[in-house]
Structures are given as C-alpha cells and as structure tokens.
N, C-alpha and C positions, 0 to 999 in steps of 0.2 A: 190148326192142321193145314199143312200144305197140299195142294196135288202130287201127289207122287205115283199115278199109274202110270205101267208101264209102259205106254202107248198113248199119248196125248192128241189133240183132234184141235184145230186152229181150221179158223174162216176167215180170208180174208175180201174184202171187197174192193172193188176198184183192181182186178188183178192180173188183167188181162197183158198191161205192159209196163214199163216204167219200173216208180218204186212197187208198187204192189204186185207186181212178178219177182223182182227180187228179192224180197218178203218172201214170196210162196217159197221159191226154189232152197233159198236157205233155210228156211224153216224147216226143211225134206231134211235139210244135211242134218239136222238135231233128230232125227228119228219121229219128226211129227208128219202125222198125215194130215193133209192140205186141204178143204173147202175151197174151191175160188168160185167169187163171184164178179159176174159183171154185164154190162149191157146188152140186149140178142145183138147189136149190129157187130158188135167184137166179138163173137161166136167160135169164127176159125180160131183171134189169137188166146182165147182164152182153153179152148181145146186144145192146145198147145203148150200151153201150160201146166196142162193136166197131165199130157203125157209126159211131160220135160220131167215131174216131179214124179209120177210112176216111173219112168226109167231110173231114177236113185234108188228103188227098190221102195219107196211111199204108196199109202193109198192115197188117190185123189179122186176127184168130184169136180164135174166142173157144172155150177147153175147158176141160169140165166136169170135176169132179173132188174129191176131198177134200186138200188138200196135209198130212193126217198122212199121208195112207196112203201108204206108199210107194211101190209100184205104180202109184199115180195120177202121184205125180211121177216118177219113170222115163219112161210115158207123156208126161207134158206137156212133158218135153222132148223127146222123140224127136219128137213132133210136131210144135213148133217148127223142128227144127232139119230135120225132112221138108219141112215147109211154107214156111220162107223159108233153110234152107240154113245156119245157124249159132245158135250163142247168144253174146253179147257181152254180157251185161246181165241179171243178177237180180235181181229184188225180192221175197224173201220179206214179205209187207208182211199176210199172214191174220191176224189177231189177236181175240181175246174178253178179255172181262172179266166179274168175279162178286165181291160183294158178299157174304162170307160170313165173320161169327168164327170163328177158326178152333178154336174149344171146339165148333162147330156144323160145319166141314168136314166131308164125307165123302170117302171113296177116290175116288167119283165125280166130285162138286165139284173135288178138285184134280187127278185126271188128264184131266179133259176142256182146265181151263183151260192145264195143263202141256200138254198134247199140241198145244192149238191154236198157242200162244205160244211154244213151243222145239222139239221136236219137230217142227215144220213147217217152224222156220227151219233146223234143223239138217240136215231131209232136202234143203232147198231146196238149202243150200251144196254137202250133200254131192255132188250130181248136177250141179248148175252147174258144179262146178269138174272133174270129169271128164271133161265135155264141152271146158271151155275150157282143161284141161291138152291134151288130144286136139285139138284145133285148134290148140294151139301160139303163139296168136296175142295172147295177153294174157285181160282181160276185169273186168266190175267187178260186184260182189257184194256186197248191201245185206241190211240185215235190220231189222224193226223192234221197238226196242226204246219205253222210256220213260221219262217225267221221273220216275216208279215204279220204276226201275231203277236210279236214282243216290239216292233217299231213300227208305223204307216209308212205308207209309202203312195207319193202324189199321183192321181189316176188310176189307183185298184180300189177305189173305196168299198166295193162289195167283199173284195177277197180280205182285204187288211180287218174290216169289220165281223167276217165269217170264222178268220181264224185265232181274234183274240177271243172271241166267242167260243172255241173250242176249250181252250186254255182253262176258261173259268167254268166252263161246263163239266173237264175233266177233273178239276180239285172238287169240285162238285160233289161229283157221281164217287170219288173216291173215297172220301166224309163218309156217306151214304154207305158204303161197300165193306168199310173195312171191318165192320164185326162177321162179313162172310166172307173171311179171308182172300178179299177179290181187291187184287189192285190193280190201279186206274191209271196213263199213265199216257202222256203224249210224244210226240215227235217233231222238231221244227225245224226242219232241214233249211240250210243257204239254199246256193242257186245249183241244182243236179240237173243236167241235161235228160230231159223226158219231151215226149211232145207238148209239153205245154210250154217250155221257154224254148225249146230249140226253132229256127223259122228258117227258110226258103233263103231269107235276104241274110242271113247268118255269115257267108263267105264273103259276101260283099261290104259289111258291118263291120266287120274287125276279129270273125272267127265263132266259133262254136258260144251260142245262147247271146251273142252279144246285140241280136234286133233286141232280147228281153231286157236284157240292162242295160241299153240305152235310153226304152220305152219308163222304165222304172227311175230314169235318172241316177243310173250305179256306173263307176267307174268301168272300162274294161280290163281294167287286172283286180278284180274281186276273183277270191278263190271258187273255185269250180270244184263240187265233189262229183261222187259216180252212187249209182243207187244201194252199189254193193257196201257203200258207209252206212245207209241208213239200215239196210238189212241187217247188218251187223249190228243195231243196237238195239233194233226191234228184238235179233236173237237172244241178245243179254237180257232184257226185258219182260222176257216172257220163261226165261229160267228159274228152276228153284232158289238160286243166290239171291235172286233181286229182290224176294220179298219184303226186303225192306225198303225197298221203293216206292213210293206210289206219290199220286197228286201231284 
C-alpha cells in the first residue's frame, strides 16, 4: 500500500537556502505542506521560506534546530507530525563542505564535516522511518548525497568520504524499509551554484563557482546546473509513480 492521502507533510532540513529551499518551494507546487528546518543563526532566511511556501496557498512550519543533534530531530519531527498530523516525506538535504589536505585535517575538520553530511542524514532516516513505520501508511525518504560520492576528488577528503557514505547508507536503510513500503533514495548533484561553491574571487577566476572548480582541479567549462534541477527530482521522487524506486 501506497500513501495516498490527500495532503501529504515533508521536512526537510538544511532549508533555509540553496537546494534545500528549492526542495521546500517546489515541493508547495505538488500540494505538500513544507517542514523546514535549519540552524537559529539562519532564522530570518528560513522564515522566509516558510512564508514563500504559505503564499502558494501550503502550510508551513519553520523549526529551528541542529539536525546532528539528535534531540533536535526527535523534536522536529514530533512537531511536524503535532502541527500538521503526519510525516510522509523526508529530505535530509543539511550538508557542508571543506577544503582541506588531508596531511592538514584535523579531528575537528573531519568530524564536523562527517557529522554535518552523514550523521544528520542518518538521524533524519533514523526518525522518519519510525514515524512512518507507526503510521503504517508507506512514505519516502531522501538524503543528500553527491557527484563526490560516486568519484574523489583531491583535497575534500572529508566531504568525498561523507558522501559515499551516504550512498551505502541509503541502499542500506532501503533493504531495511522496503516491507513498510518506505523508499530510500538519494541525490548527487554536479556543481549547482549555492554558497557552498560560489566565492567572492568567482569574477576574477573565470565566472560563477569557478574558485570551487579550480580548488577541486575541474575544468572551467564543466556543466553548471541551477537548484531548480534537483528540486525537480526530489519532486519525482517523492511521488506516487516512483515507488518503484528506491536504493
């Protein structure tokens, strides 16, 4: 059995800008009402986001929070599921990145970017699917991963290491899920301009994200997407069609 009510309920984290706003707001265009979550110091833009997707006629929620801590996501979902009555829809979508050889990493450098990048998706799955075991009713489960996750790349060794670790953690949890008709299911976008690749010294580099791909050693005519591609598959992804998707 599928979800098929008619008012479905999606959280997603990390949502404040970038992909994980683009996420929210198209998510509103399918007739889901919106969760977002994200750090207190991103407060105004995640506010922002809430309203963007209540003016499409959506309900949304905007709660604050760190999605390592666990505590925090326990919370955000009970709220969610307080405030419009279920969870049908995760996107663990919080992600960082750092630039760092790793003869120069420290403990810090790599557990911060571990923790933001696995650790967050991990707790996401863990709680989303509790809920949507306990509802009975199906539900779909996303995480993001990246084009960093399927090749390394010289000097991200935390981020290359966090997101093939999503990968195998998603085929995982999706094994696990699929007798409660809950599929698992990731994302690994190229290079989308968000603050994480776009930089200050951009115009003077060779154009938009080009300090990141130069830092990464990628040419500068590597294709450039925009966030609204990956919204766009997250939206197929979390539709009645895809269940034949998962892992």
């Amino acid at each position: 059995m599928v979800d098929i009510a008619p008012t479905r309920i999606a959280i997603i984290t990390g949502a404040a800008q970038g992909i994980g706003e683009a996420i929210a707001l198209r998510l509103a265009d399918d007739g889901i009402d919106v969760v977002v979550n994200d750090l207190p110091v991103k407060k105004d833009k995640l506010d922002w986001v809430a309203k963007a997707i209540q003016a499409k006629g959506r309900r949304s929620l905007a709660v604050l929070g760190d999605a390592t801590v666990e505590a925090d996501v326990v919370s955000l979902v009970e709220k969610a599921v307080e405030a419009f009555g279920g969870l049908n829809i995760m996107v663990a979508n919080a992600g960082t990145i750092q630039r760092v050889p790793i003869v120069d990493t420290t403990i810090e450098d790599w557990d911060r970017v571990i923790n933001v990048n696995l650790r967050s998706v991990m707790l996401a799955y863990k709680h989303a699917a509790r809920q949507m075991i306990k509802q009975g009713r199906g539900g779909r489960i996303i995480g993001a991963a990246s084009m960093a996750g399927k090749k390394g790349f010289a000097y991200f060794p935390s981020y290359c290491a966090s997101k093939f670790a999503v990968r195998g953690l998603t085929q995982s949890v999706a094994l696990e899920l699929a007798e409660h008709n809950i599929t698992v299911n990731s994302y690994a976008p190229g290079i989308i301009p968000t603050g994480l690749t776009e930089r200050a010294e951009d115009e003077k580099n060779g154009g938009r994200c080009s300090t990141f791909l130069l830092a990464a050693g990628l040419p500068l005519n590597v294709p450039i997407g925009t966030t609204a591609m990956i919204a766009e598959l997250v939206a197929y992804l979390v539709k009645p069609e895809a269940q034949f998707m998962t892992g």
